[in-house]
C-alpha positions in Angstrom: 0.0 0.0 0.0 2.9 2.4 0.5 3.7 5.1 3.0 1.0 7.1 4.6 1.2 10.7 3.9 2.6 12.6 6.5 4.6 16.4 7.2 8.0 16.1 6.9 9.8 18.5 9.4 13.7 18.7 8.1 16.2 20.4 10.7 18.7 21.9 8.4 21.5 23.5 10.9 18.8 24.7 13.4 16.3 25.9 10.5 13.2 23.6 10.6 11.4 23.3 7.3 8.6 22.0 7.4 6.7 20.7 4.1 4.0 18.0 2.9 6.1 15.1 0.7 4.1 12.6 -0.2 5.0 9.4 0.5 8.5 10.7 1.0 11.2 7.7 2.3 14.1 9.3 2.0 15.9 12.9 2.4 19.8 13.5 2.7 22.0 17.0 2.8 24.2 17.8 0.0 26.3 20.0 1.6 28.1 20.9 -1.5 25.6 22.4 -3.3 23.4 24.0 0.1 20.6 21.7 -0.5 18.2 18.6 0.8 17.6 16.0 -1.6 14.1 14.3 -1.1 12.7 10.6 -2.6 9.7 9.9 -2.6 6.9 7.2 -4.2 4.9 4.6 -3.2 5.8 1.1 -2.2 9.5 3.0 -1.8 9.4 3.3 -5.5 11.5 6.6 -6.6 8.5 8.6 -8.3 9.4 12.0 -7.6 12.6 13.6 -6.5 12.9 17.2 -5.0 16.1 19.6 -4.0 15.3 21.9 -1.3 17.6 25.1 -0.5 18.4 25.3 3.3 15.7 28.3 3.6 13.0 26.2 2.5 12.8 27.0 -1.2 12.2 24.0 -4.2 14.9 24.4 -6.3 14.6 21.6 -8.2 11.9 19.2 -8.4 11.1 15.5 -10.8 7.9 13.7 -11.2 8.2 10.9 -13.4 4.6 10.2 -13.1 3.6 13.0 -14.8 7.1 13.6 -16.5 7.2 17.5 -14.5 10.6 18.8 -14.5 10.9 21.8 -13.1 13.5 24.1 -11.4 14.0 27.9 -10.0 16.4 29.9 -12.1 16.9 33.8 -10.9 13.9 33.4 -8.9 11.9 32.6 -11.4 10.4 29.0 -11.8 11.2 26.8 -14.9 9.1 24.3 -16.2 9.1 21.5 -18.9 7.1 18.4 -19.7 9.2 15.4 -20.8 7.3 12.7 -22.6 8.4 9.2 -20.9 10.8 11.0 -18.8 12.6 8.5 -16.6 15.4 10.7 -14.5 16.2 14.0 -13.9 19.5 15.9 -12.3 20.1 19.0 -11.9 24.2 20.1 -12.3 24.8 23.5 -10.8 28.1 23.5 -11.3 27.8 23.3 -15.2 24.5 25.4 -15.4 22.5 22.2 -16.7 19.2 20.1 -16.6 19.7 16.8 -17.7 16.5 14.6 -18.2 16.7 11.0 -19.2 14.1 10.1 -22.0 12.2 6.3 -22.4 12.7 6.1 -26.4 11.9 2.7 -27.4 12.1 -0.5 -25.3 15.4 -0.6 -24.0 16.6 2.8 -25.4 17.0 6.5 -24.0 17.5 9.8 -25.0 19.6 12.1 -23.4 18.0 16.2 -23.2 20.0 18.8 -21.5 18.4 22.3 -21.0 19.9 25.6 -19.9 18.9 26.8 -16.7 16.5 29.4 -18.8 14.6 26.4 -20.1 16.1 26.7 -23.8 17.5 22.8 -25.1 20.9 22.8 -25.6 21.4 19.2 -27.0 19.1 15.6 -27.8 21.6 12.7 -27.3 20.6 8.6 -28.0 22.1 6.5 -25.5 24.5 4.0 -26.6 23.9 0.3 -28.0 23.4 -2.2 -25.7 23.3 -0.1 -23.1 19.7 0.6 -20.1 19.6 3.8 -17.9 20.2 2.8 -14.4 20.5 6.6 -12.9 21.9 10.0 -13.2 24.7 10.9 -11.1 28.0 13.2 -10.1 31.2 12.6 -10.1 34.2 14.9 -9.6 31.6 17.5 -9.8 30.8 16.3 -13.6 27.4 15.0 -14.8 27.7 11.1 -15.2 25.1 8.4 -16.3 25.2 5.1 -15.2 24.3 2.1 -17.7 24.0 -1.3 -17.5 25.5 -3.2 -20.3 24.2 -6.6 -19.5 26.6 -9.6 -20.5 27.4 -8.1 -23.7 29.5 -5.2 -21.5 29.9 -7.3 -18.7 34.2 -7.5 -17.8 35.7 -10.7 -16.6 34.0 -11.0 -12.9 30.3 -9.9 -14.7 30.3 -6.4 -13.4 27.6 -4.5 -16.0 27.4 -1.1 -14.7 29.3 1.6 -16.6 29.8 5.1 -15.7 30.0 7.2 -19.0 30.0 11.0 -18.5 28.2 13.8 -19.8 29.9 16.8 -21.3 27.6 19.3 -20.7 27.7 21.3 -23.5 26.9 18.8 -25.8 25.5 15.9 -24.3 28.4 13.6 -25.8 28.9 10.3 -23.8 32.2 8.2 -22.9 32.4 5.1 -21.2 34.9 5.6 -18.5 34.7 3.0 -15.4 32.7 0.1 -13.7 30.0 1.5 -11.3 29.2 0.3 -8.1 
């Protein structure tokens, strides 16, 4: 049945923000970037995904139910709806959106938008390849794929980390993930 929907009250460095996430499982602080990062869906199931600033603002929220991306830019709220939209990150270093597309069975398409909204490139993800989840490393905008047996190396490890160059969306397969 899931999680019963409750308040959330986060205390943020003696701040208490206090805000209705529903069925929300899971919240951590990014530190880094000055913000709380909130799951939540039913049955534990990430649904929707939401950054809150430390004075209580959304800066950055995900619904892939409805495929809602939306984010604050220079106080001014963003929008877009993605069609089949399966992740979302936002890269604050780099000034990017990154949404992960459903494009076929197994297939994705990459979209990375400008903080104003505008679409700065449309990437297909490579062969053989299924989305697993967006991610950062050395402050750089990473996807994780699984490669199945086809990519698998020696000990059957399947997850790749490829980055992202943000500017135009190329991908490179780098490393195993774990």
């Amino acid at each position: 049945m899931g999680q019963p929907e409750t308040d959330s009250k986060l205390d943020i460095y003696g701040t208490v923000i206090k805000n209705n996430y529903e069925h929300a499982y899971f919240a951590t602080i990014n530190e880094n970037e000055d913000y709380v990062f909130v799951e939540a869906g039913e049955n534990y199931e990430q649904e929707r995904v939401y950054y809150i600033s430390f004075d209580g603002d959304q800066i950055f929220s995900f619904d892939k139910l409805t495929g809602n991306v939306s984010w604050l830019n220079r106080n001014k709220q963003i929008q877009i709806k993605c069609k089949n939209a399966i992740g979302a990150h936002r890269y604050s270093e780099h000034n990017i959106i990154i949404v992960v597309n459903q494009n076929g069975i197994s297939a994705t398409k990459l979209n990375g938008y400008a903080l104003d909204g505008t679409l700065l490139f449309e990437k297909d993800s490579s062969d053989g390849f299924d989305f697993v989840y967006l991610t950062t490393f050395r402050s750089s905008p990473y996807i994780v794929y699984d490669g199945g047996k086809a990519n698998a190396d020696s000990f059957g490890r399947s997850w790749w980390n490829f980055s992202i160059d943000p500017r135009s969306g190329k991908l490179n397969k780098e490393h195993l993930a774990y």
